[in-house]
C-alpha positions as CSV (number, residue, x, y, z in Angstrom):
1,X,0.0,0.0,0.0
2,X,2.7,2.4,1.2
3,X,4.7,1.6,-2.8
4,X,1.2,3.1,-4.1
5,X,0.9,6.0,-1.9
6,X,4.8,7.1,-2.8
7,X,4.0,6.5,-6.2
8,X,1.0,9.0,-6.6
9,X,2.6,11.6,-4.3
10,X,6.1,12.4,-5.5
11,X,8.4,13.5,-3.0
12,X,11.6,15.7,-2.9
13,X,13.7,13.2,-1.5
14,X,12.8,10.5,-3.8
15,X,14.9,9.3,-6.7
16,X,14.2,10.3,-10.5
17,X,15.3,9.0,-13.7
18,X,16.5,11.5,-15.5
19,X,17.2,9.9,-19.2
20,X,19.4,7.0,-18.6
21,X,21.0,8.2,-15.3
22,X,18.8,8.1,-11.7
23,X,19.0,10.8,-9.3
24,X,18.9,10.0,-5.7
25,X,16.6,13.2,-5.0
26,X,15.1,15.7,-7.0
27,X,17.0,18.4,-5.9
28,X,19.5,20.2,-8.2
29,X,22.7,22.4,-7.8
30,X,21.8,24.7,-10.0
31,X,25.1,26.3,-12.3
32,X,26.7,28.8,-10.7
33,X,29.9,30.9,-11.9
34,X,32.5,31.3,-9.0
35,X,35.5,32.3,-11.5
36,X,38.0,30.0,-9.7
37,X,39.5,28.1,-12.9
38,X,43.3,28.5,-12.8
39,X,45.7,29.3,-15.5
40,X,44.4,28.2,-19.0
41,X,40.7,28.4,-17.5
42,X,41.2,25.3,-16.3
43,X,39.4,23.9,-12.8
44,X,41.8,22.9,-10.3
45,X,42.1,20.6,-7.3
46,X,39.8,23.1,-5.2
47,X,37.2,22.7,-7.7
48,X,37.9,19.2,-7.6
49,X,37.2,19.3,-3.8
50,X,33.9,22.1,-4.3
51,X,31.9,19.7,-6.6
52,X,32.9,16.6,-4.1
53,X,31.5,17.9,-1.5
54,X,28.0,18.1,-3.0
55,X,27.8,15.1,-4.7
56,X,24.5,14.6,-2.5
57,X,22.6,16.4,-4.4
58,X,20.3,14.9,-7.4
59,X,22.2,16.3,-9.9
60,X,24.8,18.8,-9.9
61,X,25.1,21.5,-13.2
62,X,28.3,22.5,-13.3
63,X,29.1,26.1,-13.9
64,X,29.0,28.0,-16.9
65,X,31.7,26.9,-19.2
66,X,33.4,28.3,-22.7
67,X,33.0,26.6,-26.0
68,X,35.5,28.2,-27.3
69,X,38.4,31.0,-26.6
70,X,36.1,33.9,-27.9
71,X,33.0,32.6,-26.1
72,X,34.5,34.1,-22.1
73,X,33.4,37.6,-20.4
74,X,34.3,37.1,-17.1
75,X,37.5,36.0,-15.1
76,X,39.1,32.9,-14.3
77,X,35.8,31.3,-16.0
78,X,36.8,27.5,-16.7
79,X,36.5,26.1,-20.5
80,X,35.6,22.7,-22.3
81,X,37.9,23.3,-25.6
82,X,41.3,22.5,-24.7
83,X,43.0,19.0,-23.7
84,X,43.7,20.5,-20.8
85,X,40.4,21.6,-19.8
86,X,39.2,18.3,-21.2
87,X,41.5,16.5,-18.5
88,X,41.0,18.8,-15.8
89,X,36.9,18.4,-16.0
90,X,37.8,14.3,-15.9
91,X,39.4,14.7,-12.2
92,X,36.0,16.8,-11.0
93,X,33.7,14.4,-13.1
94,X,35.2,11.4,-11.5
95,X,35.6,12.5,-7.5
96,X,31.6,13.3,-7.9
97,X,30.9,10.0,-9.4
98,X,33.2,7.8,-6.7
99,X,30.6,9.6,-4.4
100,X,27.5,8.8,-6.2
101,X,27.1,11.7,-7.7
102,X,25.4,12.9,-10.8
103,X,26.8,15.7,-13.0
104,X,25.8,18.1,-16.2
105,X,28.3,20.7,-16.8
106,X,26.4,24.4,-18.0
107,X,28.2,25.3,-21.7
108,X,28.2,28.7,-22.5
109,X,29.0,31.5,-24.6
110,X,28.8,35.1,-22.9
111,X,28.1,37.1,-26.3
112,X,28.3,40.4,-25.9
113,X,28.5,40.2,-21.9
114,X,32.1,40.4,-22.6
115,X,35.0,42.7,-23.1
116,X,37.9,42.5,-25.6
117,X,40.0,42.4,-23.0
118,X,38.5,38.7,-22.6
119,X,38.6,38.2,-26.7
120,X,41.9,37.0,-28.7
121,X,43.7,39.5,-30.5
122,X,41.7,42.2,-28.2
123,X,39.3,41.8,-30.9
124,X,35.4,43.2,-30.1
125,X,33.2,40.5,-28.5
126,X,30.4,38.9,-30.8
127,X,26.7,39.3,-30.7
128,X,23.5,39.1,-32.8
129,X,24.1,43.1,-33.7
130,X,26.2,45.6,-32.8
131,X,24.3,47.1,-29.7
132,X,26.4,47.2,-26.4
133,X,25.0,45.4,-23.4
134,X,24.0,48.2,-20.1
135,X,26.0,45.6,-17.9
136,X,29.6,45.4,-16.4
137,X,32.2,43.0,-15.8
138,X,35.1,42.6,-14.4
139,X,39.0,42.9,-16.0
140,X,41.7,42.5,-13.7
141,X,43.9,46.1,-13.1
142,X,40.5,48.0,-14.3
143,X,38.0,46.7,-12.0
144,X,33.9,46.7,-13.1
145,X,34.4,47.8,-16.6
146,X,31.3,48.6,-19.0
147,X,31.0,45.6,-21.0
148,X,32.5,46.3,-24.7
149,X,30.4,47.3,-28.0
150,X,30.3,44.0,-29.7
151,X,30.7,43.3,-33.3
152,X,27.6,41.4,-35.1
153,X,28.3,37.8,-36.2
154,X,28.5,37.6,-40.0
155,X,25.6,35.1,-41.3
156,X,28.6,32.7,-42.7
157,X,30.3,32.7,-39.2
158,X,27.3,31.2,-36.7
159,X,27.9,28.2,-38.5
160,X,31.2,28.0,-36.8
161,X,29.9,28.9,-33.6
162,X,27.3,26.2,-33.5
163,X,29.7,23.6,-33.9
164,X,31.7,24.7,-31.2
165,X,28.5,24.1,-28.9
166,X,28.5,20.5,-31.1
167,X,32.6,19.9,-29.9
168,X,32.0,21.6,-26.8
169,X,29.6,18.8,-25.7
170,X,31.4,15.8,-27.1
171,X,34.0,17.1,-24.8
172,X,32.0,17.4,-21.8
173,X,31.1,13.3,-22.5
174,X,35.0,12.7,-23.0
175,X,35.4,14.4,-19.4
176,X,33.1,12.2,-17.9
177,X,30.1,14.1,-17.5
178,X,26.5,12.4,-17.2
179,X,25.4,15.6,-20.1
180,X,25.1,19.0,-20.6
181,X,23.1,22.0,-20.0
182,X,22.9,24.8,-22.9
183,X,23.0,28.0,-21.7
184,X,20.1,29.5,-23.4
185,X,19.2,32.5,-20.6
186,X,20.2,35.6,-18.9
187,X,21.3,37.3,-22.0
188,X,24.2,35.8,-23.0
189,X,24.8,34.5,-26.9
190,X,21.6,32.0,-27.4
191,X,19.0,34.1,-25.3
192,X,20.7,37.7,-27.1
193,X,20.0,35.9,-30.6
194,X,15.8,35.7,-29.2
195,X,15.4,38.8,-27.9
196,X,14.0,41.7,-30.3
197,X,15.7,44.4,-27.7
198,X,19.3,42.5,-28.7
199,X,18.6,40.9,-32.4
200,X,18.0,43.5,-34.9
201,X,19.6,41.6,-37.4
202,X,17.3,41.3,-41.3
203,X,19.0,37.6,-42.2
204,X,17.7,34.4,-41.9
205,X,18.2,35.0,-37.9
206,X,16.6,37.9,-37.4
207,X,12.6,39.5,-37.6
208,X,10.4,37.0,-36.9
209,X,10.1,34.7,-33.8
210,X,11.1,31.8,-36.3
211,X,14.4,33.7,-37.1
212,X,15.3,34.4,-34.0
213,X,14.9,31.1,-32.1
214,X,17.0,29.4,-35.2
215,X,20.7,29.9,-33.7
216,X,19.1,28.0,-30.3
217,X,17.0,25.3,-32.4
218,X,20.4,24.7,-34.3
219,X,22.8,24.7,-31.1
220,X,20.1,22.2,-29.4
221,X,20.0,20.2,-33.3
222,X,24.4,19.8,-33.1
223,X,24.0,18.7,-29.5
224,X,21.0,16.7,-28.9
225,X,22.5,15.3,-32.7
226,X,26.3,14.6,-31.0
227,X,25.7,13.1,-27.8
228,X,22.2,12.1,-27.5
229,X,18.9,14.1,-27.0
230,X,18.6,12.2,-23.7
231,X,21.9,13.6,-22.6
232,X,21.1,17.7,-22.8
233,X,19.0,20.2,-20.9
234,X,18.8,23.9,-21.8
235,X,18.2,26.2,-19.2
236,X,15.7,29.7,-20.5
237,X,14.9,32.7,-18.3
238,X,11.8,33.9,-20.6
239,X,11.1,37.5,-18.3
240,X,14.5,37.5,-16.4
241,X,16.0,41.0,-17.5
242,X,19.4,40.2,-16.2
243,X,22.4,41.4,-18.1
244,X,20.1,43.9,-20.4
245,X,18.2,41.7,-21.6
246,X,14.6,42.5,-23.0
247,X,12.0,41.5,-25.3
248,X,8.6,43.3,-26.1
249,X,6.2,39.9,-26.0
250,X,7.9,37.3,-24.4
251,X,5.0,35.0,-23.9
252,X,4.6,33.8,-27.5
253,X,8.1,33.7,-28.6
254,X,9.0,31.5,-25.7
255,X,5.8,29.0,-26.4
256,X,7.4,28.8,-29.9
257,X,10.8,27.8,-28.4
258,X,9.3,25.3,-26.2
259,X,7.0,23.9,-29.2
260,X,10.1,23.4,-31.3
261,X,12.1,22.0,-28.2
262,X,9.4,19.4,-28.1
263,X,10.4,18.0,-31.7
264,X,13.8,17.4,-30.2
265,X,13.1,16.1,-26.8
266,X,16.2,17.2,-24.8
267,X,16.3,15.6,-21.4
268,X,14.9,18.6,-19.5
269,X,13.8,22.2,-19.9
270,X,15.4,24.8,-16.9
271,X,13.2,27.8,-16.2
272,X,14.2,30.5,-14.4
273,X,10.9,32.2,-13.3
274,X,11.0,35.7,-12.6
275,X,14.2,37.9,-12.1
276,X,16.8,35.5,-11.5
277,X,18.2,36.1,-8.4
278,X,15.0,39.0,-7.4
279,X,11.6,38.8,-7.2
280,X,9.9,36.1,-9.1
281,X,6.5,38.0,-9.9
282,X,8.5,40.9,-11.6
283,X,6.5,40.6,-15.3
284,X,3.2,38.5,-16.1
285,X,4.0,35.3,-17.7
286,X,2.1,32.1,-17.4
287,X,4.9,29.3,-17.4
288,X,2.1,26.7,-17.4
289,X,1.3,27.5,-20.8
290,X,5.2,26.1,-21.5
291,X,4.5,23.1,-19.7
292,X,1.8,22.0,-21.9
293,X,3.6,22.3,-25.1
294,X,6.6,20.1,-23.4
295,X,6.8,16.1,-22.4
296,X,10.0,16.0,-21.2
297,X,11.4,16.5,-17.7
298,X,10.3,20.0,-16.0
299,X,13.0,21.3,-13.3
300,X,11.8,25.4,-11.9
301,X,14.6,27.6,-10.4
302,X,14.6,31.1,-8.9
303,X,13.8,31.9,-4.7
304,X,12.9,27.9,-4.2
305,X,13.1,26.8,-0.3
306,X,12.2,23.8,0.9
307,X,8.0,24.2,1.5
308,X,7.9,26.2,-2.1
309,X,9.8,23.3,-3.9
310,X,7.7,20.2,-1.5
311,X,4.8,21.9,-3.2
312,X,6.1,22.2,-6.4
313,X,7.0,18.3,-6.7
314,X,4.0,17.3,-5.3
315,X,1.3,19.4,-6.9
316,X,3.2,18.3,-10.2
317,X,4.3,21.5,-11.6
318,X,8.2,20.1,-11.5
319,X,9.8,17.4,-11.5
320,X,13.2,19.2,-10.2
321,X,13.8,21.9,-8.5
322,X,17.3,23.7,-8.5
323,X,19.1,25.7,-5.7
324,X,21.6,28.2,-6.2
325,X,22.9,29.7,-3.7
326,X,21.8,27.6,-0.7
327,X,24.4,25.2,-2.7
328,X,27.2,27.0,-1.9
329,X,26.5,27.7,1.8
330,X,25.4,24.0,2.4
331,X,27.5,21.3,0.8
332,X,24.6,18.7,2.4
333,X,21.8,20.6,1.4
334,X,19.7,17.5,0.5
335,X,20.1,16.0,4.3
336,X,20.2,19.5,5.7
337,X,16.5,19.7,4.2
338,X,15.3,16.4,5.0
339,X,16.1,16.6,8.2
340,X,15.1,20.3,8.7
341,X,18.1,21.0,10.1
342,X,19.2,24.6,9.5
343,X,20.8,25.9,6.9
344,X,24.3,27.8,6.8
345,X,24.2,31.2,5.5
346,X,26.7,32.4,3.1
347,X,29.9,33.8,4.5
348,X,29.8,37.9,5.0
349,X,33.9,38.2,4.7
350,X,34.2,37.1,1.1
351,X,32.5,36.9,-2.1
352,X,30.8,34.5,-4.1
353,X,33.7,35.2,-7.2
354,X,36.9,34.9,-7.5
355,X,39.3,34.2,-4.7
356,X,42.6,32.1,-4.0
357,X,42.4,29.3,-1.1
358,X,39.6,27.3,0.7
359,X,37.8,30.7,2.9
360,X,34.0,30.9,1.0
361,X,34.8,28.5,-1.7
362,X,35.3,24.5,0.1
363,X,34.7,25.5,3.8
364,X,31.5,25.8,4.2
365,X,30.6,22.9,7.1
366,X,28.7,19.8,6.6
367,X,26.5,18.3,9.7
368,X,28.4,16.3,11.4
């Protein structure tokens, strides 16, 4: 009787196929960028350590990582397109796997939330148009620097920048990760190419809704295409206006997306409701609407604490949830919530980027 019961009532803490791997919870480290890669944007043995540590959770997304050279806009950001990286990812992929962990890695390509500074040669950062971001980042010696005026990607070049998504992800698999999670939010690259405030481009990727979801639909085609469709998430923030990011009528361009998704049945869909990291009623959007169109696996992110996400599961409307920052504060977070215990907040003495040593990064305590 009690098998039934669990059965109709899903639960938090229970386990969940995901694809071909199983989860031991539903709970999800969401990606989070902490700029600690080392020389080479490559993770070192504290990263090693960091991911370890939370090998509890469901599933852990690595952090946003580069598909290429051009495709960083922040510091000490780690990569997936050397042998180095490659090798480097392996040592992380395997310490979370010896503890029964489950890992995606986020790949990513910032767009024009970069600065030359960041690019090869100096060279401006690329973008759907021309049209500079109203965001900062940071470039060591200068401090928060506005990001730089981009250059728009020539028609005969995004090509070349879908494939590196395509080798991006075959290297994720050769580094031992479970799959991947495109970054299609927050105004970086994919989610600039959607957005009419960002995309005033008159080719074949521009105009209409159909235009400008093509450069996603063809990243999610090379990917789902490399390494299996059962294998990749994509993570979308359809009202989030992080990082400058706007769009006049969000609602039916993202209900296309997910429509189109659907014919390609990646693994999961990754919502960010609301303003990531702020208020999650910031603009009207209904997010069931997205649902519908969409048969895959459902995982919500943004402000979730343990009664919100209980509810969530149960009621149906996830089947994941993802923490962010509660992740990094509380390497145990799965027991820490089952057990109600409290929860550790994050350290006032440091910050969540950047940094050299263990203080804010791999001491945050477990329950004993």
């Amino acid at each position: 009787m009690s098998n039934a019961n669990t059965a109709s009532t899903p639960d938090l803490f229970q386990p969940f196929q995901l694809g071909p791997i199983e989860l031991a919870n539903r709970i999800v480290m969401a990606p989070l960028t902490r700029s600690r890669a080392e020389a080479g944007n490559v993770p070192g043995a504290l990263v090693v350590e960091y991911y370890e540590q939370r090998a509890s959770m469901g599933l852990i997304i690595a952090e946003a990582t580069q598909v290429s050279a051009t495709a960083q806009g922040y510091p000490s950001t780690p990569g997936l397109h050397t042998p180095e990286q490659v090798a480097a990812w392996r040592k992380v992929t395997d310490a979370v796997h010896a503890k029964g962990g489950k890992i995606f890695v986020q790949l990513w390509h910032t767009g024009r939330m970069s600065h030359s500074a960041y690019q090869p040669g100096g060279l401006a950062p690329v973008a759907p148009s021309a049209i500079a971001a109203k965001a900062k980042t940071y470039v060591a010696g200068q401090g928060m620097v506005d990001t730089s005026v981009p250059r728009a990607l020539e028609t005969s070049e995004i090509a070349g920048v879908v494939n590196d998504f395509r080798t991006a992800a075959r290297n994720a698999i050769e580094a031992g990760f479970d799959g991947v999670e495109i970054h299609g939010a927050h105004g970086y690259l994919i989610d600039a190419f959607l957005r009419d405030g960002s995309n005033k481009r008159t080719d074949q990727y521009g105009g209409s809704i159909e235009n400008r979801a093509r450069f996603l639909l063809e990243v999610m085609a090379a990917v789902t295409g490399e390494i299996g469709a059962d294998r990749v998430g994509i993570r979308l923030s359809p009202v989030s206006p992080v990082n400058d990011s706007s769009e006049s009528n969000p609602q039916p361009l993202f209900e296309y997306v997910v429509s189109e998704l659907e014919k390609l049945h990646p693994v999961y869909l990754h919502i960010v409701e609301g303003f990531t990291g702020g208020p999650r009623d910031n603009a009207p959007f209904d997010y069931e609407a997205l649902r519908k169109l969409y048969s895959g696996v459902w995982m919500l992110n943004n402000g979730y604490d343990k009664a919100m996400a209980d509810a969530a599961i149960r009621e149906g409307r996830a089947d994941l949830i993802s923490f962010g920052r509660a992740t990094i504060s509380n390497p145990d977070l799965p027991r820490r919530l089952k057990e109600n215990a409290p929860l550790n907040e994050l350290f006032s003495d440091v910050g969540l980027y950047g940094g050299v040593g263990a203080h804010g990064y791999t001491d945050y305590p477990s329950l004993p």
